[in-house]
N, C-alpha and C positions, 0 to 999 in steps of 0.2 A: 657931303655926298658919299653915298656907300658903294661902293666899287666889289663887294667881294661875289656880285652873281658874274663877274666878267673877270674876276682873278682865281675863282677858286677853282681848281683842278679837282675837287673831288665830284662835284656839282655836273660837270662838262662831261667828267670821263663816266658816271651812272647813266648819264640818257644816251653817249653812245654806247654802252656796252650794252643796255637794253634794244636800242636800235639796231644791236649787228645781231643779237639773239632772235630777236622780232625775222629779219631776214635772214640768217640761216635759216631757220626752221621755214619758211615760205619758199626758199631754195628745194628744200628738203620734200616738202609737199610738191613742189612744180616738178622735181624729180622723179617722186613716185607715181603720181597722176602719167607721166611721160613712160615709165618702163610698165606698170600696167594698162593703157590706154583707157580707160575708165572716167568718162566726165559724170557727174550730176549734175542734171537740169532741171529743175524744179516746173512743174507743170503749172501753167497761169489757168487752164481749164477747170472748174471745180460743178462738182452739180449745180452750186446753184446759178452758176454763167454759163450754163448748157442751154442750148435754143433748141428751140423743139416747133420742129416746120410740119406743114400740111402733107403729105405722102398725095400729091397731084395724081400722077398716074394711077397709083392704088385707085385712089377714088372713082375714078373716069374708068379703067377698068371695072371694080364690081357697080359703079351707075351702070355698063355697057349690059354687062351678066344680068344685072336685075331687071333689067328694060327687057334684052331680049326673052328671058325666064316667063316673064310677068305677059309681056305678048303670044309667046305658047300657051301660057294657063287660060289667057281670054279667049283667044283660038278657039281651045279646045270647050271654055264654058259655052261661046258663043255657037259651034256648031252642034255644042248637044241643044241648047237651047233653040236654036232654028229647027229643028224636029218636033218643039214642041206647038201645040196650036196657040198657046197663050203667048211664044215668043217675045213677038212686036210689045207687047203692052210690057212686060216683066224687063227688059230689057232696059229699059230706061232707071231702072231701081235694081240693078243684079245684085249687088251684095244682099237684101234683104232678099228676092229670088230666093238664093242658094242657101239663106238664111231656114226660111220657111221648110225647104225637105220637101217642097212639094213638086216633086220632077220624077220623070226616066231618066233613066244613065242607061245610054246601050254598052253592050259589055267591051267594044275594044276603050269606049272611055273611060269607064269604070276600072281595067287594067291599066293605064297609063295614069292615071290618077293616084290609083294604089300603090303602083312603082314612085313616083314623085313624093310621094310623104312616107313613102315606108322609111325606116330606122337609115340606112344610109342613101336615099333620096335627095334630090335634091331640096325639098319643101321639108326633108326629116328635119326634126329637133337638131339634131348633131349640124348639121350643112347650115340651114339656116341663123342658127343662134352663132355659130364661129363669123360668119358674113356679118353679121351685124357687129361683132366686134372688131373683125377686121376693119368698118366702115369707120369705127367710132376711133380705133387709133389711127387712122389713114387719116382723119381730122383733123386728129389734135397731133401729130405727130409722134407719139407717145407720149406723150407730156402727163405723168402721174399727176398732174394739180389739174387738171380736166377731166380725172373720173368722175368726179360725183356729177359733172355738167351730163356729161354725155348719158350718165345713169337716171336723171331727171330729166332729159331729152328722151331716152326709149318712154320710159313711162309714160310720158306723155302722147307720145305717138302710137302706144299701146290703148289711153286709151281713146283715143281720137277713131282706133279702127273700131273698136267696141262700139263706139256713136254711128259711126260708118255702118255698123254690122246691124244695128241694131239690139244690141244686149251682146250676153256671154258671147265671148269667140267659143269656137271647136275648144274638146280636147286638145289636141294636137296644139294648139296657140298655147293656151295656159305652160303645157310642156316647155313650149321653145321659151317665154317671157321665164319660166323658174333657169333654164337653164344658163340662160344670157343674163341675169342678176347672179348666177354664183361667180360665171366668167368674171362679169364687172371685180 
């Protein structure tokens, strides 16, 4: 039987003297740490464990703005068009209506119309296209791995109003659709 790991004194005395080195120097660290106040704490958060929630309120506010927007423009198409004699019948088909060009505009509509899509209007390129990207991050909560969804959702709704419309939208549309693809 070999006895010398529990008689040898050289064997005993290296792992304590590596154990007292071990804790000194961890004295020394829990010392410094104390006279500088200074912890690191390493973050468990990292991009890819980031949640990325729906912006509720965002949304239900500009749904509220687009609703109310959307019922002054009808308003306003709907009392020019009560002016005209063909009304009743075009009314059941407006978008193609206002499609055609074939109307009066009396002039307080024709200025409230022109204020609404001029360059900072509300129907302008700039107002419009930022709204629809506000809408699309209020969605996805900014979530960058839902661009390309929401960038293959406009288009599509882009061209759903085109079928709606009947052909080419306005200038003005094509403007907003280029602008809202660079935002994207």
């Amino acid at each position: 039987m070999n006895v010398n790991g529990v008689t040898s004194a050289q064997a005993a005395y290296q792992t304590y003297a590596t154990d007292t080195k071990k804790t000194t120097a961890a004295k020394a660290e829990s010392k410094a740490v104390e006279d500088n106040g200074v912890i690191y704490e390493r973050s468990e958060q990292t991009a890819a464990t980031k949640k990325y929630t729906p912006d509720v309120n965002m949304i239900q506010k500009l749904k509220a703005d687009a609703d109310a927007r959307t019922a002054q423009l009808r308003s306003l198409v709907e009392q020019m068009m009560s002016k005209q004699t063909n009304a009743y019948g075009q009314a059941n088909d407006i978008w193609k209506f206002l499609a055609s060009g074939n109307y009066k505009v009396d002039p307080a509509t024709k200025a409230q119309a022109q204020a609404d899509i001029a360059e900072d209007g509300y129907w302008g390129v700039e107002q419009t296209s930022q709204r629809i990207i506000d809408f699309a991050n209020a969605l996805t909560g900014g979530d960058p791995s839902k661009v390309e969804d929401m960038r293959e959702a406009f288009k599509k709704g882009y061209a759903m109003a085109e079928e709606k419309w009947g052909g080419e939208l306005p200038e003005i549309s094509k403007q907003t659709y280029d602008a809202v693809m660079k935002k994207f």
